[in-house]
PAKOLDO-870494 format. One record per residue (C-alpha): residue in one letter; x, y, z. Coordinates in steps of 0.1 Angstrom, whole numbers, padded with zeros to 4 digits, m for minus. Layout:
% residues N
<site 'a' <X Y Z>>
...
END
This chain:
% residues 199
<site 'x' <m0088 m0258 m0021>>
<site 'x' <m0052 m0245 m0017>>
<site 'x' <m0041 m0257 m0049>>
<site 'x' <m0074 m0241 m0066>>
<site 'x' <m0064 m0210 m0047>>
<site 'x' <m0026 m0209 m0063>>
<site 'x' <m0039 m0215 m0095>>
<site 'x' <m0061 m0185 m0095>>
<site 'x' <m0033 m0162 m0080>>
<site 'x' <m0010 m0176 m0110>>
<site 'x' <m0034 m0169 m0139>>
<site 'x' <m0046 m0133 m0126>>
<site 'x' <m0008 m0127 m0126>>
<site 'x' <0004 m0144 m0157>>
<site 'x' <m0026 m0126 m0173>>
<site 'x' <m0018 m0088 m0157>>
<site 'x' <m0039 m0071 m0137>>
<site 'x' <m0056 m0043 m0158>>
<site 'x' <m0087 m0035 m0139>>
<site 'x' <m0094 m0020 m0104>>
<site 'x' <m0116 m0053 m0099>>
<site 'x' <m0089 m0077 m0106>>
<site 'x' <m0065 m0056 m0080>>
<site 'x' <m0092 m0067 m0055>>
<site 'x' <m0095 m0101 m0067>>
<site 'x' <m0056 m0111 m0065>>
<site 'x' <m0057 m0095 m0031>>
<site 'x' <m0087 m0113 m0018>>
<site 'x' <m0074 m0145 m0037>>
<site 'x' <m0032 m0139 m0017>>
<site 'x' <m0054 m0131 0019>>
<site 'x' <m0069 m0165 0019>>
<site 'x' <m0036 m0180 0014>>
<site 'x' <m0027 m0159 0043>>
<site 'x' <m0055 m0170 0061>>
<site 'x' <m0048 m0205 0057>>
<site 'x' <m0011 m0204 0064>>
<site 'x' <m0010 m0173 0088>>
<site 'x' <0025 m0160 0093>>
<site 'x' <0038 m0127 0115>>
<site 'x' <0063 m0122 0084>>
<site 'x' <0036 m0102 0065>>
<site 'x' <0023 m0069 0086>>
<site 'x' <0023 m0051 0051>>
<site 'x' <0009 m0076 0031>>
<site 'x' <m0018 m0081 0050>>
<site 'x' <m0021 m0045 0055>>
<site 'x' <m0030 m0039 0024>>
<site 'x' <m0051 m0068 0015>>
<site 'x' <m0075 m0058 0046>>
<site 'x' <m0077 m0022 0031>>
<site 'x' <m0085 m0036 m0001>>
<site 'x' <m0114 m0051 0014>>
<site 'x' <m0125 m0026 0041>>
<site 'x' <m0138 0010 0039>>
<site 'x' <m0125 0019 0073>>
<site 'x' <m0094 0003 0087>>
<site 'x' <m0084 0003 0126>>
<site 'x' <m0074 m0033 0131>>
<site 'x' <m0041 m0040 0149>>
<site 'x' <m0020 m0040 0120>>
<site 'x' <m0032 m0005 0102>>
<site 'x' <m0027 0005 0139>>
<site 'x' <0009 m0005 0143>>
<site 'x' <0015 0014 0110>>
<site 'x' <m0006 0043 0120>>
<site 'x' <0018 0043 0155>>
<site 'x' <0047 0051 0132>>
<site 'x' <0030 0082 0111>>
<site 'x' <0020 0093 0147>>
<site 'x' <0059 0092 0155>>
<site 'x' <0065 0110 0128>>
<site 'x' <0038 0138 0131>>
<site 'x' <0055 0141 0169>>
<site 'x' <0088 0146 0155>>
<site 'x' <0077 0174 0127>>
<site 'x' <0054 0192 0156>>
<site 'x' <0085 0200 0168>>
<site 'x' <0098 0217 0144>>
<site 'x' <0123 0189 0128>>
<site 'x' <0121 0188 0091>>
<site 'x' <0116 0150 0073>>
<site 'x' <0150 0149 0064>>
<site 'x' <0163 0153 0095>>
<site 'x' <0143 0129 0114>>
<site 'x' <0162 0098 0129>>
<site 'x' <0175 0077 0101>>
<site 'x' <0152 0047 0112>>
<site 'x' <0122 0066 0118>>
<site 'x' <0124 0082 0084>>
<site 'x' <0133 0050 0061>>
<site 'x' <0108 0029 0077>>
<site 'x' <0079 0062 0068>>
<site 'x' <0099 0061 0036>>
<site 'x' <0092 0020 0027>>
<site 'x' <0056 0025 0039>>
<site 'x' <0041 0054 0019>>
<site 'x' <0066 0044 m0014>>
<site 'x' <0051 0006 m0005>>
<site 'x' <0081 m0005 m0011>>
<site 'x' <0078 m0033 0021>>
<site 'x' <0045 m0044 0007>>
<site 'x' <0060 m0053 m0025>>
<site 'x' <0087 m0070 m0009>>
<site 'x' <0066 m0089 0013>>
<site 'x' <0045 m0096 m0017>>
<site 'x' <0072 m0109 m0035>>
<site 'x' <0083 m0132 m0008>>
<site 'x' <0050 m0141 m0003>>
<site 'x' <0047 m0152 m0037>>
<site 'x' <0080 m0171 m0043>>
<site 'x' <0072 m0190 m0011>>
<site 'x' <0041 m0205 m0026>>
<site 'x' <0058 m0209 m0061>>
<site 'x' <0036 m0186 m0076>>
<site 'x' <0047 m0161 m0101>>
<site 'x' <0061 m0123 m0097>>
<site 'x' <0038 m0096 m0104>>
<site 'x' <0067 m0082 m0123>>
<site 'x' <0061 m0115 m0146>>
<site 'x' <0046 m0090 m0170>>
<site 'x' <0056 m0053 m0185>>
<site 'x' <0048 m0029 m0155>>
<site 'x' <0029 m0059 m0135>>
<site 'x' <0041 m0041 m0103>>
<site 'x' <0036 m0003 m0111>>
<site 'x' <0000 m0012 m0132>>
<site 'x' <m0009 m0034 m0097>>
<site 'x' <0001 m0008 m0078>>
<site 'x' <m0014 0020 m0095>>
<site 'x' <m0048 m0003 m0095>>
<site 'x' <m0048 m0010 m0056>>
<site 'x' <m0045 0027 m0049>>
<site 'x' <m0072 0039 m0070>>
<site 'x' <m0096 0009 m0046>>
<site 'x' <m0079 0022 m0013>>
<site 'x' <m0078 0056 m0022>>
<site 'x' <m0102 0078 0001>>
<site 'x' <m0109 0045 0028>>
<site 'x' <m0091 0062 0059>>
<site 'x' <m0066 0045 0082>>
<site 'x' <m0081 0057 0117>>
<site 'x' <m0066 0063 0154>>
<site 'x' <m0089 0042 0176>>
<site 'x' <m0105 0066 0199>>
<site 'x' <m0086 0042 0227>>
<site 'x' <m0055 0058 0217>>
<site 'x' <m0055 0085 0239>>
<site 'x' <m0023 0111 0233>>
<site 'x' <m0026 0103 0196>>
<site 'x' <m0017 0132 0175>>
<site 'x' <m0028 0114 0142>>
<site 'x' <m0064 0112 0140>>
<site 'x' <m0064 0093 0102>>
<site 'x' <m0045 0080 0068>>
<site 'x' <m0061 0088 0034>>
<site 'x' <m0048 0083 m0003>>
<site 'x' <m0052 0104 m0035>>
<site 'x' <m0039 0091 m0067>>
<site 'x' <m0035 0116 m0094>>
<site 'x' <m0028 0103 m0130>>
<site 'x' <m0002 0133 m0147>>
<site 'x' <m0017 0151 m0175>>
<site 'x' <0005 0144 m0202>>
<site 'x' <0017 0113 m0214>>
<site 'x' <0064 0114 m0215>>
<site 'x' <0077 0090 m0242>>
<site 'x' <0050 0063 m0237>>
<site 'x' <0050 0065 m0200>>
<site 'x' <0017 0074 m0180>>
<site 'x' <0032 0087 m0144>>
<site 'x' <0012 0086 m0115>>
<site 'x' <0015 0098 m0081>>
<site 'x' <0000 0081 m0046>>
<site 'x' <m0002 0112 m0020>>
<site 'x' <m0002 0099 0017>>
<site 'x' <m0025 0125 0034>>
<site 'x' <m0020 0125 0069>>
<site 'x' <m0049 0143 0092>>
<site 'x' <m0039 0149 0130>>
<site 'x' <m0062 0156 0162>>
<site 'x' <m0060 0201 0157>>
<site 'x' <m0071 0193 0119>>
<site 'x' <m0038 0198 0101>>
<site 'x' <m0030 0179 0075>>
<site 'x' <0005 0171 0058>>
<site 'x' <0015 0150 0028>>
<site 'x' <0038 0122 0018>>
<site 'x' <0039 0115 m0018>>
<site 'x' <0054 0086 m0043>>
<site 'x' <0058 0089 m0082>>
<site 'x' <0054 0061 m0102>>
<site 'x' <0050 0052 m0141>>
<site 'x' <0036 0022 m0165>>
<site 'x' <0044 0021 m0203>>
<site 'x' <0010 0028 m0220>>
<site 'x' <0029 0026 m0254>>
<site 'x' <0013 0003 m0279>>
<site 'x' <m0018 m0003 m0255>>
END
């Protein structure tokens, strides 16, 4: 079973992932590995494989990253701007909405098993990426009603493709829309790019 597993995880890969439907597929494929060797090194991987799979996500670890936005949205309440927010605070919001700790964790993840990088192939990571948004995009992250004194009530994602094509690169941006409890929203935003030259 496990090796059957790795060997579809290597071929998606090896092959790129071109299509929204493969995105899910490699993530569904990398959370059974998870599943069968379950590890507390992988919040963000895991993270994102269970919003690949779920339209509404309020399961301990979308809540542990929706405590941090929630830390944040306290912080710029009060009338501090992002840049000024405590140096931790602000690189860890920084790592989550740029994804930057669920590629590393990805990475990891994959070494570990032997497995190839998504990065095996031209733009595998910012193709991937731009992929898995487009399936996560508009499945909110949620505050469980629990969580009283909350002043984030959800998480959505837009992905916007630019207009114009710049020397053979399609840009893309992933906006991090952030709703709290008195209905305001505020944005977070990463820019990213894959090569469509030649394709």
């Amino acid at each position: 079973m496990v090796p059957d597993i790795r060997q579809k995880i290597s071929d998606q890969i090896v092959k790129g992932v071109n299509t929204e439907a493969e995105a899910v597929y490699l993530m569904v494929q990398i959370r059974k590995l998870l599943e069968i060797y379950p590890s507390d090194d992988y919040l963000h991987l895991n993270f994102h494989c269970d919003w690949a799979l779920h339209t509404r996500m309020d399961r301990k670890p979308a809540q542990k990253i929706l405590k941090l936005f929630d830390d944040v949205n306290v912080q710029l309440q009060k009338g501090v701007i992002f840049k000024d927010l405590p140096d931790n605070l602000r690189q860890e919001i920084e790592r989550i909405f740029g994804m930057s700790l669920f590629r590393r964790e990805l990475d990891t993840f994959l070494k570990q098993h032997s497995l190839p990088a998504v990065n095996c192939v031209k733009d595998g990571w910012t193709k991937f990426l731009w992929l898995l948004a487009k399936v996560i995009e508009d499945c909110p992250l949620e505050i469980k009603p629990a969580n009283i004194g909350s002043s984030v009530q959800k998480i959505t994602i837009k992905v916007d493709l630019a207009d114009t094509i710049v020397e053979g690169e399609q840009f893309y941006k992933i906006t991090w829309i952030v709703s709290d409890v008195n209905g305001n929203n505020g944005e977070l935003f990463s820019l990213n790019s894959f090569s469509v030259a030649g394709d």
